[in-house]
KEDO-662000 format. One record per residue (C-alpha): residue in one letter; x, y, z. Coordinates in nm, 4 decimals, decimal comma. Each point is the difference from the previous one (the first is absolute). Layout:
<recs>
+------+----------+----------+----------+
! type !     east !    north !       up !
+------+----------+----------+----------+
!    A !        X !        Y !        Z !
...
+------+----------+----------+----------+
</recs>
This chain:
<recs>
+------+----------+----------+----------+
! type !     east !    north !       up !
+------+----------+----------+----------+
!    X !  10,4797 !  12,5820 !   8,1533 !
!    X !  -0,3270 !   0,1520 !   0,1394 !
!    X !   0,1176 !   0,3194 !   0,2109 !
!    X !  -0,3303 !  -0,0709 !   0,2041 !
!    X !   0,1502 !  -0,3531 !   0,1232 !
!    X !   0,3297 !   0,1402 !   0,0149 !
!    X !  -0,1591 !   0,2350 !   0,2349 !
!    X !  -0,2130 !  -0,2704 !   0,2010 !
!    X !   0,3290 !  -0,2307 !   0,0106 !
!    X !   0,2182 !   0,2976 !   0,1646 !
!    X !  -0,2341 !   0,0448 !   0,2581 !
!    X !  -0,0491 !  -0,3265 !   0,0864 !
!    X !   0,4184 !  -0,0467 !   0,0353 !
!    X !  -0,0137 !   0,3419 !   0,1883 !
!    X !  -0,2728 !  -0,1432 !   0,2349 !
!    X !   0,1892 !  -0,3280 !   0,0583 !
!    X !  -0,2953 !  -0,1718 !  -0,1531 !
!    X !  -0,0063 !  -0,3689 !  -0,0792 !
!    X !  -0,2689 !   0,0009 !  -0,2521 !
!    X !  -0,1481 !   0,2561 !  -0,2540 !
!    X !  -0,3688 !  -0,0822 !  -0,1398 !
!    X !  -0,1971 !   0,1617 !  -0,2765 !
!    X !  -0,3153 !  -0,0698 !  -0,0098 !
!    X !  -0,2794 !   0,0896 !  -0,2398 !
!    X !  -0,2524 !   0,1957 !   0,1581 !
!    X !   0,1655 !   0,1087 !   0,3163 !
!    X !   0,2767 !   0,1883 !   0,1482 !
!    X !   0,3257 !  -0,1214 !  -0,0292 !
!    X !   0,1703 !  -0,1770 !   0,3223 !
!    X !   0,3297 !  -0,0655 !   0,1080 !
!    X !   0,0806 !  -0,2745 !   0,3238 !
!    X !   0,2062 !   0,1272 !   0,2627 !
!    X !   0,0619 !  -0,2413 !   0,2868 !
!    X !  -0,2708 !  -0,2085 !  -0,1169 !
!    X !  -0,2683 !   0,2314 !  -0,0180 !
!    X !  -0,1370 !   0,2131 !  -0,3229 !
!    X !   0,0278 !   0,3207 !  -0,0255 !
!    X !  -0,2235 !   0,2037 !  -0,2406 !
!    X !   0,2355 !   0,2444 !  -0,2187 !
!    X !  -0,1878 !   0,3492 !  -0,0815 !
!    X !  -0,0695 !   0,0046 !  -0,3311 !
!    X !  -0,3373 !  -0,1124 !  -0,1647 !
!    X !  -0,1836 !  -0,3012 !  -0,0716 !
!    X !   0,1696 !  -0,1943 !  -0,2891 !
!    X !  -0,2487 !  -0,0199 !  -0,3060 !
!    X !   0,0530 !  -0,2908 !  -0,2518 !
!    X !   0,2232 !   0,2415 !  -0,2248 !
!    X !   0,1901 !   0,1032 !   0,2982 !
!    X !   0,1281 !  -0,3460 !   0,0636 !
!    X !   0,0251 !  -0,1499 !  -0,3865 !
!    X !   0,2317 !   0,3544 !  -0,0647 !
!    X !   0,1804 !  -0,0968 !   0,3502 !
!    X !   0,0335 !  -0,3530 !  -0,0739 !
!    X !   0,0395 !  -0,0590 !  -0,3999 !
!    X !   0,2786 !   0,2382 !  -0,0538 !
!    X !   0,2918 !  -0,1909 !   0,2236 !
!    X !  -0,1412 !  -0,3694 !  -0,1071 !
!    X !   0,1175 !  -0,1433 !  -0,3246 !
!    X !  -0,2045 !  -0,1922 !  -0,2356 !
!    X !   0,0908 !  -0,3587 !   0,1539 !
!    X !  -0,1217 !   0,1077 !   0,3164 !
!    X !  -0,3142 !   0,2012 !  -0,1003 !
!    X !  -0,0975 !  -0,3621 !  -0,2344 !
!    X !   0,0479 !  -0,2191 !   0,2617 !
!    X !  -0,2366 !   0,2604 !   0,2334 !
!    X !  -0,2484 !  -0,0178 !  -0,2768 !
!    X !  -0,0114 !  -0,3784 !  -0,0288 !
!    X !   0,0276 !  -0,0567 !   0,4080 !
!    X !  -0,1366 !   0,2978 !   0,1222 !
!    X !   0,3449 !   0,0350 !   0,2284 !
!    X !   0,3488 !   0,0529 !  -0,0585 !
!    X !   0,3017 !  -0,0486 !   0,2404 !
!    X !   0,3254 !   0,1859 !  -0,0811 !
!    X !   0,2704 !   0,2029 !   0,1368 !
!    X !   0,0928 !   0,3631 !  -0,1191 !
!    X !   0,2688 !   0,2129 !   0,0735 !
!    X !   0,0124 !   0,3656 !  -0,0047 !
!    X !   0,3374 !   0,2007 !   0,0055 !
!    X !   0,0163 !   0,2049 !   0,3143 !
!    X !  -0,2793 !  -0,1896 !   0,1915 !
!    X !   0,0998 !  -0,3559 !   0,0125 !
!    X !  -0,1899 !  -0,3497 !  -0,0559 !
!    X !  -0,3213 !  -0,0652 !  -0,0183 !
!    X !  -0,2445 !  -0,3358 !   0,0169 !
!    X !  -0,2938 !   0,0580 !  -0,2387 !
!    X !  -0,3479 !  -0,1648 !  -0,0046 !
!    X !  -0,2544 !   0,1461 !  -0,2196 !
!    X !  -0,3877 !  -0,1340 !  -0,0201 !
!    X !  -0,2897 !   0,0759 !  -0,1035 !
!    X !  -0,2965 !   0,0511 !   0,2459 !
!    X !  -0,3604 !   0,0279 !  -0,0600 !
!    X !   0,0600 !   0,4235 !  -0,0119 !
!    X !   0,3278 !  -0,0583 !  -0,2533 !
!    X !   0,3560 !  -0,0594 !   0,0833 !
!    X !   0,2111 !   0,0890 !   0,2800 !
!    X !   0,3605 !  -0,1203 !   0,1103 !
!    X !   0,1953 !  -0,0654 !   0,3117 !
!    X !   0,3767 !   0,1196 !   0,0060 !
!    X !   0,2120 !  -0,1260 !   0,2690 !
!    X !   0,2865 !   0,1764 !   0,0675 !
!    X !   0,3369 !  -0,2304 !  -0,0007 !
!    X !   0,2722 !   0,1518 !   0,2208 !
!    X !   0,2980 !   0,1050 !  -0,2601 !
!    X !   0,2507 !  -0,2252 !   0,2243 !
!    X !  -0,0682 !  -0,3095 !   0,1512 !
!    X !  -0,0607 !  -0,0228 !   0,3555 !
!    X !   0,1867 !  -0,2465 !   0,2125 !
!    X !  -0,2223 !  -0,2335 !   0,2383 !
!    X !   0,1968 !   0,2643 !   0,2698 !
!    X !  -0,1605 !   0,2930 !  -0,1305 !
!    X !  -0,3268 !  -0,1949 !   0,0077 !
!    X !   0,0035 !  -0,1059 !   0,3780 !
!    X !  -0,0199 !  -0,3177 !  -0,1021 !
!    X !   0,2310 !  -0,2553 !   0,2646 !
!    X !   0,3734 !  -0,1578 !  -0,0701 !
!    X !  -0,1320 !  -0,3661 !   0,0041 !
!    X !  -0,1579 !   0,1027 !  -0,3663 !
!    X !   0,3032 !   0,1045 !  -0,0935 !
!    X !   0,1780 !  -0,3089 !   0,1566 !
!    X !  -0,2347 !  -0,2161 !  -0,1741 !
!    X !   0,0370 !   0,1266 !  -0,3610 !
!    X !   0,3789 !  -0,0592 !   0,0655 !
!    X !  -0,0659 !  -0,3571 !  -0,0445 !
!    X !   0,0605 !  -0,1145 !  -0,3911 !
!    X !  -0,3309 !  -0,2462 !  -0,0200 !
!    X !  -0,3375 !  -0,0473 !   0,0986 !
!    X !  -0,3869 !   0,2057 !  -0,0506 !
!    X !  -0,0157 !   0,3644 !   0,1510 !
!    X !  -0,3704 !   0,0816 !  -0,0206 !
!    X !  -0,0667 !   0,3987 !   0,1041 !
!    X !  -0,4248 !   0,0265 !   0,0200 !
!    X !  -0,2256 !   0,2466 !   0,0782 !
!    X !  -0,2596 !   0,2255 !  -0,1197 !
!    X !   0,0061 !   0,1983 !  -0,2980 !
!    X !   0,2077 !   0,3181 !   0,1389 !
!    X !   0,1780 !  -0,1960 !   0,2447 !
!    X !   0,3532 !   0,0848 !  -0,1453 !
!    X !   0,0742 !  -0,3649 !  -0,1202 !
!    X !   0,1850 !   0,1065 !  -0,3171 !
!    X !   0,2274 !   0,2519 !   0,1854 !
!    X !   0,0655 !  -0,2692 !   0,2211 !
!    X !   0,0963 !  -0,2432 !  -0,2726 !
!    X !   0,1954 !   0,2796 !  -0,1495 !
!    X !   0,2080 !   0,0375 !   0,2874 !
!    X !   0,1133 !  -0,3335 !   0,0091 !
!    X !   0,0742 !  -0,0458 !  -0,3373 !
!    X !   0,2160 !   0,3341 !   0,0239 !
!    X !   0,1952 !  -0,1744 !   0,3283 !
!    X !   0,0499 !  -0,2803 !  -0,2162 !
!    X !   0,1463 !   0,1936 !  -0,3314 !
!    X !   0,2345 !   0,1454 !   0,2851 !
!    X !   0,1301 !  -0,2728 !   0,1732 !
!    X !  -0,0187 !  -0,2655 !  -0,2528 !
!    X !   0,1487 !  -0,1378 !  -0,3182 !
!    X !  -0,3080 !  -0,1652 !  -0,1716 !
!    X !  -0,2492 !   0,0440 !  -0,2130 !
!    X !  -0,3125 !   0,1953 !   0,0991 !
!    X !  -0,2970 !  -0,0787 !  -0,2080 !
!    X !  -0,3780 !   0,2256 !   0,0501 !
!    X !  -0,3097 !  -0,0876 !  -0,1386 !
!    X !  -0,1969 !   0,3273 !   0,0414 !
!    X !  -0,3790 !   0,1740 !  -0,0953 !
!    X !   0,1264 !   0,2708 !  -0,0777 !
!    X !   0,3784 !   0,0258 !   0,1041 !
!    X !   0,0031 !   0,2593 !   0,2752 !
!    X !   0,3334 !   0,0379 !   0,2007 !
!    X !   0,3214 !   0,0399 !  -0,2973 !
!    X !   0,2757 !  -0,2070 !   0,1880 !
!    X !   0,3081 !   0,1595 !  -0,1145 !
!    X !   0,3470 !  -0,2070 !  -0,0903 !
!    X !   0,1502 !  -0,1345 !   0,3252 !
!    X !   0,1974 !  -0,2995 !   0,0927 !
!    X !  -0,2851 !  -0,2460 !  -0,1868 !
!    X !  -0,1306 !  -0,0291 !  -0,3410 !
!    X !  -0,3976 !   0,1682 !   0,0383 !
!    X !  -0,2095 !  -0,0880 !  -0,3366 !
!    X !  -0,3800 !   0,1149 !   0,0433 !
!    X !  -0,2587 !  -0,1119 !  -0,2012 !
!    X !  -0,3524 !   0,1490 !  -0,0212 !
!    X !  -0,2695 !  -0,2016 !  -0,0340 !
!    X !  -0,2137 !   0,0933 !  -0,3318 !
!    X !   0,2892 !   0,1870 !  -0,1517 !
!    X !   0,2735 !  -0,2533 !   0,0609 !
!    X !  -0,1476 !  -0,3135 !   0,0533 !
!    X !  -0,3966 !  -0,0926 !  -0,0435 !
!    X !  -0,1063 !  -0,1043 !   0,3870 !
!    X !   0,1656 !  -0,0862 !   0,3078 !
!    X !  -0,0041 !  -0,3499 !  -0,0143 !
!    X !   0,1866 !   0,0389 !  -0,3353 !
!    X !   0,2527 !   0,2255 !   0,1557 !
!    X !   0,0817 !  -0,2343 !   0,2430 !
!    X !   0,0238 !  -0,3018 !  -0,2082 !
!    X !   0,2406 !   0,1412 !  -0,2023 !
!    X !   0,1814 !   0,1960 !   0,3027 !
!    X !   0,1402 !  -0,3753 !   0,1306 !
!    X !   0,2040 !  -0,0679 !  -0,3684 !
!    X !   0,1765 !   0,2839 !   0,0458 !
!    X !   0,2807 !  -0,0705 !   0,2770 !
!    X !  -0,2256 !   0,1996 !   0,2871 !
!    X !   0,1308 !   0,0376 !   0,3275 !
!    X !  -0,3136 !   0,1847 !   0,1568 !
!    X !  -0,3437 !   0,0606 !  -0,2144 !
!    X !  -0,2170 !   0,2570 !   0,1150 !
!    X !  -0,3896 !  -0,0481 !  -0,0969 !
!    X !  -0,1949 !   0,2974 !   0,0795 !
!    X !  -0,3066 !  -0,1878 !   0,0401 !
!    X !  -0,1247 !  -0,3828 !   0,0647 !
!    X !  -0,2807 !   0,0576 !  -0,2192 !
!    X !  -0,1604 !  -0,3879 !  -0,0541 !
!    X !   0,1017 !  -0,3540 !   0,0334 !
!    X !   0,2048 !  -0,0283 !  -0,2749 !
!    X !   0,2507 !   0,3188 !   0,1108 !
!    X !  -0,0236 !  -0,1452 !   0,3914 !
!    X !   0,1032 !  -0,3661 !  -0,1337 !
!    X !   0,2797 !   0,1342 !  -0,2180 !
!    X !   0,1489 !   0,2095 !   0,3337 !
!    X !   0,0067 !  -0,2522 !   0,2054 !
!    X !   0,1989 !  -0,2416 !  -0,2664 !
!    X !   0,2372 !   0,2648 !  -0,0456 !
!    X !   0,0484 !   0,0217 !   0,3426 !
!    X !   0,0606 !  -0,3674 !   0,0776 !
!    X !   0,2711 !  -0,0269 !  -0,2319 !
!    X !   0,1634 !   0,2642 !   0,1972 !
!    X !  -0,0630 !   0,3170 !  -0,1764 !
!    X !  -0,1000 !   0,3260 !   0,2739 !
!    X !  -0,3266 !   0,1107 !  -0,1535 !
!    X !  -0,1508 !   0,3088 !   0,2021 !
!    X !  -0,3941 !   0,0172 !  -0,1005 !
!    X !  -0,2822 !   0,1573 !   0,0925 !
!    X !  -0,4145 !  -0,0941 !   0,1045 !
!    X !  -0,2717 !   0,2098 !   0,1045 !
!    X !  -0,0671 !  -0,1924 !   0,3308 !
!    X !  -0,0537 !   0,1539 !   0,3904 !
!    X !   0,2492 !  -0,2216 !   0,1879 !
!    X !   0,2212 !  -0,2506 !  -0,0045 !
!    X !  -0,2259 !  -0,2781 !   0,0655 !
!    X !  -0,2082 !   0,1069 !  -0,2567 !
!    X !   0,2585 !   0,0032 !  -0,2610 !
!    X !   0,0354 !  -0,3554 !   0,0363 !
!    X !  -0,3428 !  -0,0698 !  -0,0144 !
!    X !   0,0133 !   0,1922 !  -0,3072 !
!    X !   0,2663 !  -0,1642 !  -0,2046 !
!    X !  -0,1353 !  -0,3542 !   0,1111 !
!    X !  -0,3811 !   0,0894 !  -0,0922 !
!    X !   0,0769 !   0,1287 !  -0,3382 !
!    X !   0,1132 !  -0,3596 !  -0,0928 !
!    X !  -0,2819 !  -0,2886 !  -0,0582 !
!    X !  -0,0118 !  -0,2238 !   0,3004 !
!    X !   0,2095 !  -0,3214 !  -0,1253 !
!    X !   0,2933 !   0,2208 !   0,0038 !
!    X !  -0,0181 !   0,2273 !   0,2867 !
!    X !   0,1796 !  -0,2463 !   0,2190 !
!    X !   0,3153 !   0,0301 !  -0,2789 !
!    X !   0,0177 !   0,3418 !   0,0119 !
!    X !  -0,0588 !   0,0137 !   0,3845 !
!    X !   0,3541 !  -0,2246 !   0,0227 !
!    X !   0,1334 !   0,2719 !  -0,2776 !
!    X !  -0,0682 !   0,2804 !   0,1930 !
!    X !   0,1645 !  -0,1775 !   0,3110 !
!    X !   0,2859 !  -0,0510 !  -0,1606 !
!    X !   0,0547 !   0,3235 !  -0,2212 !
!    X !  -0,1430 !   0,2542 !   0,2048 !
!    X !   0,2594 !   0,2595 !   0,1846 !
!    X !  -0,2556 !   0,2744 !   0,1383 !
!    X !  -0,2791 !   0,2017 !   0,0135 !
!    X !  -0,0949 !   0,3606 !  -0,0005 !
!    X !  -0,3210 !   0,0882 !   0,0552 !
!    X !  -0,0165 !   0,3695 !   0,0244 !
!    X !  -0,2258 !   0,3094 !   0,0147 !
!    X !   0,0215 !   0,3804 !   0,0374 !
!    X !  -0,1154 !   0,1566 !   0,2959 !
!    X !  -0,0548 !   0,3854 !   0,0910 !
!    X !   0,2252 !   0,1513 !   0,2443 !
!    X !  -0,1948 !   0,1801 !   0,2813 !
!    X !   0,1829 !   0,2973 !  -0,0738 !
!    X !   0,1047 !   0,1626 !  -0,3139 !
!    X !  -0,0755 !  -0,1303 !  -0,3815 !
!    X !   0,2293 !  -0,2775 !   0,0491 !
!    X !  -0,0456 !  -0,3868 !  -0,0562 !
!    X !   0,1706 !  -0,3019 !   0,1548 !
!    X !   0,0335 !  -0,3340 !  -0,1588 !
!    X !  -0,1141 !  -0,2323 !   0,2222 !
!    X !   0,0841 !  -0,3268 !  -0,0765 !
!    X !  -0,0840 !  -0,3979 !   0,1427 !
!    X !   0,3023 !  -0,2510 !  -0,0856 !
!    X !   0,0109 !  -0,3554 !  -0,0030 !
!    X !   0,3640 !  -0,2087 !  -0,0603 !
!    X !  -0,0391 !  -0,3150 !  -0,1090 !
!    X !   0,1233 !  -0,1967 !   0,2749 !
!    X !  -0,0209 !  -0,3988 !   0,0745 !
!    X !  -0,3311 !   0,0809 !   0,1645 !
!    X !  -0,1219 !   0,2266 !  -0,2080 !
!    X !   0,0523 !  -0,2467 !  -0,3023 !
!    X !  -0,1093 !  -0,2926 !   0,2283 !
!    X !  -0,3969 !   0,1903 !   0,0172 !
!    X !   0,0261 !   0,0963 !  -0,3945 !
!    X !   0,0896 !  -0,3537 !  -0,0824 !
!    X !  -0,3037 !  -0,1503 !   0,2224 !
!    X !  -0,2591 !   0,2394 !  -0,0976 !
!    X !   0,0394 !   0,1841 !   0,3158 !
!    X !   0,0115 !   0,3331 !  -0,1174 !
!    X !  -0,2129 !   0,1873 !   0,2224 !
!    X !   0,2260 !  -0,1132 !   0,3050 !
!    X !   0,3036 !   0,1527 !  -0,1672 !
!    X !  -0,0853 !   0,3681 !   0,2366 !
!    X !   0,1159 !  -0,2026 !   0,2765 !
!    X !   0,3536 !  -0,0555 !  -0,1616 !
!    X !  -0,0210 !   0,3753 !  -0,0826 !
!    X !  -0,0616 !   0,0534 !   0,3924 !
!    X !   0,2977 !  -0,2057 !   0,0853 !
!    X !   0,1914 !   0,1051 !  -0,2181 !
!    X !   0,1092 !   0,3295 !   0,1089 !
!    X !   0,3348 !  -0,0867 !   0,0490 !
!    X !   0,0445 !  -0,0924 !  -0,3704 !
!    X !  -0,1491 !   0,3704 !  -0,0904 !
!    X !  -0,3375 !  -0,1492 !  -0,0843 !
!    X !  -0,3005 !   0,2505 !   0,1232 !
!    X !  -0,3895 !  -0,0250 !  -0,0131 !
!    X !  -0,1952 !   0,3065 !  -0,1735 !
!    X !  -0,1757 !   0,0778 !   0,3235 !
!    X !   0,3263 !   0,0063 !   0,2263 !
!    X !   0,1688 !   0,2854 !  -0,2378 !
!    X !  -0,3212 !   0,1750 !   0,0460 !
!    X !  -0,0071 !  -0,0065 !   0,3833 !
!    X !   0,4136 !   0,0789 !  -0,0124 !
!    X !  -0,1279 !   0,3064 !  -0,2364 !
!    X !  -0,2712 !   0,0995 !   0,2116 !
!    X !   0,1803 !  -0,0135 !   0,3526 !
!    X !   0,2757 !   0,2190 !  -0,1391 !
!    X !  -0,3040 !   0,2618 !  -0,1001 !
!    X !   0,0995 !  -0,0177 !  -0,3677 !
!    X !  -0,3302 !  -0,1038 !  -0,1291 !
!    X !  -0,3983 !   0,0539 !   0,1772 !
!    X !  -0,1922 !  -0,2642 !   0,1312 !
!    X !  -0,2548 !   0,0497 !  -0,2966 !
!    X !   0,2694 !  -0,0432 !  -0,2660 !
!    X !   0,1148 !  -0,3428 !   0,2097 !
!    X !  -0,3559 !  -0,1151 !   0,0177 !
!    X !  -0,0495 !   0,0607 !  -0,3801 !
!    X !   0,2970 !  -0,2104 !  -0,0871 !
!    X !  -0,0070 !  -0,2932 !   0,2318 !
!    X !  -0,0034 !  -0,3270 !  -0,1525 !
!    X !  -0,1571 !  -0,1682 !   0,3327 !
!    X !  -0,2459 !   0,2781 !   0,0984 !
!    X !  -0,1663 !  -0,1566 !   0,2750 !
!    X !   0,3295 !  -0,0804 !   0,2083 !
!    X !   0,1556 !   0,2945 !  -0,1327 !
!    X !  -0,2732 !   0,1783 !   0,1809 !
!    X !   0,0274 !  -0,1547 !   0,3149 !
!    X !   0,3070 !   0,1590 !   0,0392 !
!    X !  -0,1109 !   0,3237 !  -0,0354 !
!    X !  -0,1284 !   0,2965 !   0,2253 !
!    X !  -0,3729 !   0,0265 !  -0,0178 !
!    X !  -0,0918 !   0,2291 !  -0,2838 !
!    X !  -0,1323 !   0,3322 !   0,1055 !
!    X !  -0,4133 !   0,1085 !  -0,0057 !
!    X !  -0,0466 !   0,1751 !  -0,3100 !
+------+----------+----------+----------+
</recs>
């Protein structure tokens, strides 16, 4: 391995950084707490990166870069832990990002994350969708309920991954993970096969297109607990999402799908902590209740943060209302809830006036 990633990598862990990138042409940066941080060292030249870069990928990897320009995998170093790998190339050459995956997998306590998720992934059927932005921690979420299922659970644990990230050790369930381009060729494909082979929960890393979204939710109504995830804002827009990918004459079927096979949403972001380098997850949920499934089925989807409103008592909770909890308690600044807010406007008018610059 290339001692001058080795060396990048160790800082980064050191730093309780999230993300290392290489870049040609500039300095090397690593995110703490969301931000980058420039490491001192030098601008990266062409070399500097290819040397960097070539000497830990093997030859599948470094053909598939040079037919798609990028390249997803995962690479593990003894002594540092787990890494997620993209590499591109950019108009100046290539560069990579390296997230850092934790060497144990964190349970949705140690995220922050509330009990009803927890009480929710209990259940043995329906469509757990966790969304958010790149960043968002959506795969450690997913990985933490897949590890309080191996625990607690005799079944059969199936993940569909780009690359595989978290290594779910041998607990009370059977775990088999599968890697998309070195163990099966797409998603969709994956997933297909996943439901012939006696799956009690499938895990899809990503709803990609229509033909991975249909095959979820099929899996789900006969009664298998799939756990998925989409790059959407909020929970109302994740059902917009899954019904607009589908061609009008069928968006009322997969409407009454979704109705039926959906258990809950996550829809979840990061957010600075006012003090400190930390990050808390901050997370909207939506249960599938009679009501909620009553506004899915009739198209109604935009009405469905009023059953998140009343639904408090069920552990459901808007985006905005975690914010203002977050904010009262002094745990994050007003700038940090205005920058996340889903409904800025109202968010606003619950806020102190900002002060003259």
């Amino acid at each position: 391995m290339s001692t001058r990633l080795h060396t990048f990598l160790e800082l980064a862990v050191k730093q309780g950084g999230s993300d290392l990138h290489l870049v040609t042409g500039q300095l090397p940066c690593i995110r703490i707490a969301g931000v980058l941080h420039r490491v001192r060292f030098r601008e990266l030249s062409l070399e500097d990166v290819e040397q960097i870069l070539l000497e830990f990928m093997n030859e599948h990897q470094i053909a598939e870069l040079n037919e798609k320009c990028a390249v997803d995998f995962a690479y593990d170093q003894a002594g540092l832990g787990r890494f997620r790998v993209n590499v591109y190339r950019h108009a100046r050459g290539l560069a990579a990002a390296l997230r850092v995956i934790s060497p144990k997998v964190p349970t949705l306590e140690d995220l922050g994350l509330p009990a009803v998720i927890e009480q929710q992934a209990m259940q043995r059927k329906g469509l757990t969708l966790v969304t958010g932005p790149t960043g968002s921690g959506k795969s450690t979420t997913l990985a933490a309920i897949v590890d309080l299922l191996n625990a607690n659970r005799r079944g059969h644990i199936i993940t569909i991954e780009d690359p595989i990230e978290f290594v779910h050790p041998v607990k009370m369930g059977v775990v088999t993970q599968r890697e998309v381009g070195t163990h099966a060729p797409s998603f969709a494909e994956a997933l297909r096969n996943a439901v012939r082979e006696d799956p009690d929960v499938i895990l899809v890393g990503e709803l990609r297109d229509l033909e991975s979204i249909g095959l979820a939710l099929t899996a789900a109504e006969t009664g298998i607990q799939v756990l998925a995830t989409l790059h959407t804002a909020s929970a109302c827009k994740t059902i917009d999402r899954i019904v607009n990918v589908f061609p009008g004459r069928r968006q009322d079927q997969i409407r009454a799908m979704l109705a039926e096979s959906l258990r809950m949403v996550v829809s979840q972001r990061l957010v600075r902590a006012s003090e400190g380098s930390k990050r808390f997850a901050v997370a909207e949920i939506l249960i599938n209740t009679h009501a909620a499934a009553s506004m899915i089925r009739s198209g109604n989807s935009h009405k469905l943060e009023s059953v998140i409103q009343a639904g408090g008592g069920l552990g459901m909770q808007s985006f905005d209302a975690v914010l203002k909890d977050l904010l009262r308690k002094k745990l994050i600044d007003p700038e940090e809830a205005r920058a996340n807010a889903i409904d800025r406007a109202q968010f606003e008018s619950g806020l102190p006036a900002r002060s003259a610059a």
